[in-house]
N, C-alpha and C positions, 0 to 999 in steps of 0.2 A: 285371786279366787282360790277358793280350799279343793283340791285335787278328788273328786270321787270316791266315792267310796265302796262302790261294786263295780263289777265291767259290766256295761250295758250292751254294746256293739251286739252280745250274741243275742239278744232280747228284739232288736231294730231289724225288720227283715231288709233286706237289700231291695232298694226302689229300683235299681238297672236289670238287677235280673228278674224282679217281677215284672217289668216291663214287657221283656223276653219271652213272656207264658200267651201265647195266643188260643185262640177257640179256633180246636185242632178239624171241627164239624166245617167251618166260614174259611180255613186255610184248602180245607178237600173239595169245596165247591168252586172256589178261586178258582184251583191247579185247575181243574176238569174243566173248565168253562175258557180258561184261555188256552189249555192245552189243544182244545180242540180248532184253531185259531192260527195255529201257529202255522209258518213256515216252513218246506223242508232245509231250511239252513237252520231257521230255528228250534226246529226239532231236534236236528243232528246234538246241538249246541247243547240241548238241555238235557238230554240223553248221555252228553259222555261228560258233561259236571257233574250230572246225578251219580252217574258211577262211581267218579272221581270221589265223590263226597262219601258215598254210600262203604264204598269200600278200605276210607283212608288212605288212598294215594298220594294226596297232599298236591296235586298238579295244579299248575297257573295256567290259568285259560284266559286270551286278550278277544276280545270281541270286536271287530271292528266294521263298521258301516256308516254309509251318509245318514246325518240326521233321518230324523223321522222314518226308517228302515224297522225300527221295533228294540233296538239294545236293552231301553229301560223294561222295555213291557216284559223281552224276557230275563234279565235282571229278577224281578219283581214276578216272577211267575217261581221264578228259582229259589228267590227266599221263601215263597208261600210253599211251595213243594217241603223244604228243608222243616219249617215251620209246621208244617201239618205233621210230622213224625215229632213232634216235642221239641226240635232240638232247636241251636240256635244258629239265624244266619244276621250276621252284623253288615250292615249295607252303611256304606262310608260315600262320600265324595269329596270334591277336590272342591266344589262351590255348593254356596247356602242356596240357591235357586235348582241344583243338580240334586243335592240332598233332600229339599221338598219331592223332588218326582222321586225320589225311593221310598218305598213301605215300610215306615223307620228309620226311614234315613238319618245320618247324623254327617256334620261337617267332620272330616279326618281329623282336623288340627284340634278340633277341641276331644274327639273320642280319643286320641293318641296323646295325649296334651304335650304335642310336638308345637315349639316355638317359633313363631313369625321369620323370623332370623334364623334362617339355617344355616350351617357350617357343618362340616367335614366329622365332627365329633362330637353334634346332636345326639337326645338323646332322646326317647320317647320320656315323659314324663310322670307315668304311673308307677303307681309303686301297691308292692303286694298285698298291703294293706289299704288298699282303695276299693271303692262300691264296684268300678271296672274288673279288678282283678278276675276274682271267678266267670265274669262275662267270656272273658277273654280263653280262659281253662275248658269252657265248656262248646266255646265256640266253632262251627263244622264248619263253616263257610265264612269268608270273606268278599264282601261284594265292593269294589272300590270303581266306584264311577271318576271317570275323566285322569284316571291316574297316569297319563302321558303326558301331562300338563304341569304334573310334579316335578319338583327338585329330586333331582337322583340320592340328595343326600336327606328328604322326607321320606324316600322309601328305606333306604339304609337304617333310618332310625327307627324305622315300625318293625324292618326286619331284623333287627338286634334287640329291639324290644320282646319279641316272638319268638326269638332264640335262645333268650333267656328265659321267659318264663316257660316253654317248652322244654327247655332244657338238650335243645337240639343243636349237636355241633355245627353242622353247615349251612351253609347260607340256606334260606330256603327257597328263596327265587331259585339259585342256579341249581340246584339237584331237582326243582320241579321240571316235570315236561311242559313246554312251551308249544300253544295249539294255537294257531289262529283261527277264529272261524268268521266267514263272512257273510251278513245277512245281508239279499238284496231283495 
């Protein structure tokens, strides 16, 4: 085939970051409707991510409770929050049934295009030039449902992934503060 003859890519808007653009009015009625709902664990919980988010501190927060406790609801309360100020919160999971109950949700292995087959010097599979890229640039939040379920060396790759395109020398799990909160 004969090679193109203009660049189009800047002409193509990006489908993943348009995806990204929610109706900021349906994200402020969400917050407010479950906010008022919540738990005082829940509460806690979403008050000191929001901070975290709001102020760039960049902290890992692990959530932990029995099923049906509410994780997703406020998961999904927290992207709508992050989401009603423009910005973007990428909701991931470790399963395609876990990733339906997120608002947005997407399987990890295919957002990350981290491979079946993990080993020790995995790598995330996006590259700067992919529709992901700026997803990733512009992204406030990471919501990763069931990720204790993971290969230690699928988070190694998403965090070397994020290290590089961050351009951040340390690791970022370990210099995050690690909160547990528990919803009962």
């Amino acid at each position: 085939m004969p090679l193109p003859q203009q660049q189009w890519t800047h002409r193509i808007p990006n489908p993943l970051l348009q995806a990204e653009q929610y109706n900021v009015d349906e994200m402020a009625t969400l917050v407010d409707e479950q906010r008022a709902i919540f738990n005082p664990n829940q509460a806690a919980a979403f008050d000191a991510i929001l901070e975290s988010v709001t102020n760039n501190q960049g902290h890992l927060f692990f959530i932990h409770a029995a099923s049906g406790c509410g994780k997703t609801f406020l998961c999904n309360t927290i992207a709508a929050e992050v989401r009603r100020r423009s910005q973007i919160a990428l909701c991931v999971a470790s399963s395609g049934i876990a990733a339906l109950l997120l608002d947005g949700g997407r399987i990890f292995h295919s957002c990350f295009k981290i491979s079946l087959s993990i080993h020790e010097d995995s790598m995330a599979g996006l590259r700067r030039n992919s529709y992901m890229f700026p997803v990733f640039q512009q992204t406030k939040v990471i919501i990763w449902d069931e990720v204790p379920v993971q290969h230690k060396y699928d988070i190694d790759a998403v965090n070397q992934y994020l290290r590089d395109l961050l351009e951040v020398s340390d690791y970022l799990y370990l210099i995050a503060l690690e909160l547990t909160y528990y919803i009962e």
